[in-house]
C-alpha positions in Angstrom: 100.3 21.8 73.5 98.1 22.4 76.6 97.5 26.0 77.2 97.2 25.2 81.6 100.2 23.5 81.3 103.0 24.7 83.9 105.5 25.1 81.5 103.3 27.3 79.2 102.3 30.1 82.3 106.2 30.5 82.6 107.2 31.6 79.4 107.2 35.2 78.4 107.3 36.7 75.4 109.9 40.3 75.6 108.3 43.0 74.3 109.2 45.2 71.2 110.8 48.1 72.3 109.8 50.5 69.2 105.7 49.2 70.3 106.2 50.0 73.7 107.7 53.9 73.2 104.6 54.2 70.5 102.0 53.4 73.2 103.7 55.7 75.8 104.0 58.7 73.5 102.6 59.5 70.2 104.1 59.4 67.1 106.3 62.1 65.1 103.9 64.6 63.9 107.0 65.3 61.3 104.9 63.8 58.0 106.6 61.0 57.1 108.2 60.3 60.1 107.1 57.5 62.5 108.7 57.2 65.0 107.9 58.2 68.7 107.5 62.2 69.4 108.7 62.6 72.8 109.5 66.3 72.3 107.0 69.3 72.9 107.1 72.1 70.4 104.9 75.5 70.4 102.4 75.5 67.2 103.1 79.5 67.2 102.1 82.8 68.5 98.3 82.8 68.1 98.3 79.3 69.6 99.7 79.2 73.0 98.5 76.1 74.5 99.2 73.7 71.8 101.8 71.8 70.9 103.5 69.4 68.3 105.2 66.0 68.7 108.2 65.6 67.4 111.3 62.8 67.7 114.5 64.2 68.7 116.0 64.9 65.1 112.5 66.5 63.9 112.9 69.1 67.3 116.0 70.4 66.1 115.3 71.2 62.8 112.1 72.5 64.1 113.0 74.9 66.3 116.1 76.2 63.7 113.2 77.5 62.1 111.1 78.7 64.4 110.5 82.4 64.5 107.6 83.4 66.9 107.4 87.0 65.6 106.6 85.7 61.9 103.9 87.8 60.0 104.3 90.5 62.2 105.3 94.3 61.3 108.1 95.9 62.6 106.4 98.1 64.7 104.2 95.3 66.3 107.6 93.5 67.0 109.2 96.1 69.2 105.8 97.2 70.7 105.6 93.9 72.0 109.6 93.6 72.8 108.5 97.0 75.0 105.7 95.6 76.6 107.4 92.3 77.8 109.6 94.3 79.9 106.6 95.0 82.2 105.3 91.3 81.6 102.6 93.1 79.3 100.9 94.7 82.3 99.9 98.5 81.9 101.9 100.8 83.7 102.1 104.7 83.8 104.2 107.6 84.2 104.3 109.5 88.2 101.9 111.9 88.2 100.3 111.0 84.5 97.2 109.4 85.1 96.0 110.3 88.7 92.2 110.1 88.4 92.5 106.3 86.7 95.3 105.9 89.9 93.0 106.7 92.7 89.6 104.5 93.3 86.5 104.7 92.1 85.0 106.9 94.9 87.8 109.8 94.3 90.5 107.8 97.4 93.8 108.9 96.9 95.7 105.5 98.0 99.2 107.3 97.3 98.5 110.3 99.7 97.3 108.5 102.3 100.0 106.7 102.1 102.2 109.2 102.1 100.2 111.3 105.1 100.6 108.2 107.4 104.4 108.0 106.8 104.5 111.5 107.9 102.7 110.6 111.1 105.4 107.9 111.8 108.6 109.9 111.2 107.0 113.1 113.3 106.2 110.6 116.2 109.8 108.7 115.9 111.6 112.8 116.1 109.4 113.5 119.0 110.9 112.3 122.3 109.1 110.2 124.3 108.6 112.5 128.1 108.7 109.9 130.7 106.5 110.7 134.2 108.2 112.2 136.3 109.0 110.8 139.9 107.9 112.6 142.8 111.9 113.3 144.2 112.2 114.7 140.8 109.7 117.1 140.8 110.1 118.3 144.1 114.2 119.3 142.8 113.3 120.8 139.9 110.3 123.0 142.6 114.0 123.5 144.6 115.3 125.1 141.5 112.8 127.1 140.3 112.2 125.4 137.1 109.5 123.9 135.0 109.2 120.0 134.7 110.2 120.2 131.1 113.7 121.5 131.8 116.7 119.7 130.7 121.1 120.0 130.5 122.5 123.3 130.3 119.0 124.9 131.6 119.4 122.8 135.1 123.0 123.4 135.4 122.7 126.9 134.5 119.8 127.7 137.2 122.0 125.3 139.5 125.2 127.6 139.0 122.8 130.8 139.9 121.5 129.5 142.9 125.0 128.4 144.4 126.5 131.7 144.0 123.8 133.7 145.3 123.7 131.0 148.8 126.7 130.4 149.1 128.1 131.3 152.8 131.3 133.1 151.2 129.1 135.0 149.1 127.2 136.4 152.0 129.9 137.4 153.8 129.7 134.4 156.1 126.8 134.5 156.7 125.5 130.4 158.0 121.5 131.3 157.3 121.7 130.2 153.7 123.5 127.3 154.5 120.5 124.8 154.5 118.7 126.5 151.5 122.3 125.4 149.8 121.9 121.9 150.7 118.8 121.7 149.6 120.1 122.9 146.1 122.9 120.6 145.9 121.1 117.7 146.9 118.3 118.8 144.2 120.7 119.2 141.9 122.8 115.7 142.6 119.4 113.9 142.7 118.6 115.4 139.1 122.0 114.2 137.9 121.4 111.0 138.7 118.2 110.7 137.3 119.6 111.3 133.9 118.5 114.8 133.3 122.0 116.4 132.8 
């Protein structure tokens, strides 16, 4: 046989299945066993990390038996049953602990906190006073009233005014009759404005 013959580079040889799987992936670590150990199993509590390699039937009966509290007392079980609700991180009652709470140089984190909320909620109750324009000031000047006055103040001053220059009031009298205008028009251009 010639080994450049073109016959010879065409043939090819199938490979053994069992050979390929054992090159892929170790074998069994099940003693005894050898076939291919596809599966991951944990080696136990104090070695997190590692694993064994097991076949599928060697997995099963593995992990029947597995029992990752094993050797451990009672007490060390639920301490740790505890401290997996939190993900094992140390937490605290409120108000146990304040000095370890706050930072090294003595900051209280939670008060600031708390302080600058305090700010916010006084600032969002506090109306906003917009400027005022200068027809509006000049009506409330009309009215006799300060520039802070609002509703039932206004209308209240308004009402006063009206009754004391009104012509039918004064017993006819026309000489109050522009001082009147001037008060209703105050008083119309305040309405408008969204003071009432």
């Amino acid at each position: 046989m010639k080994l450049d013959s073109k016959i010879f580079d065409s043939i090819r040889v199938k490979p053994d299945k069992e050979r390929v799987e054992q090159d892929r992936h170790p074998v069994c670590d099940y003693p005894g066993c050898n076939r291919p150990g596809m599966h991951r199993a944990p080696k136990g509590r104090d070695r997190e990390g590692e694993y064994f390699n097991f076949c599928v039937d060697h997995v099963r009966e593995y992990n029947k038996s597995y029992n990752y509290f094993v050797g451990m007392e009672d007490d060390d079980v639920r301490s740790y049953q505890k401290d997996s609700l939190t993900g094992h991180r140390p937490t605290w009652k409120m108000g146990v602990n304040r000095q370890a709470a706050n930072g090294p140089d003595g900051f209280d984190a939670r008060a600031n906190m708390r302080s600058n909320a305090q700010r916010r909620n006084e600032q969002v109750r506090r109306p906003r006073q917009r400027k005022l324009l200068t027809l509006e000031k000049r009506s409330l000047d009309v009215l006799n009233l300060p520039y802070t006055a609002r509703g039932d103040e206004i209308k209240a001053r308004y009402k006063e005014l009206v009754k004391l220059n009104h012509p039918d009031a004064n017993g006819g009298d026309r000489s109050s009759e522009d001082r009147l205008r001037e008060i209703i028009q105050a008083y119309n251009v305040l309405k408008k404005a969204g003071f009432l």
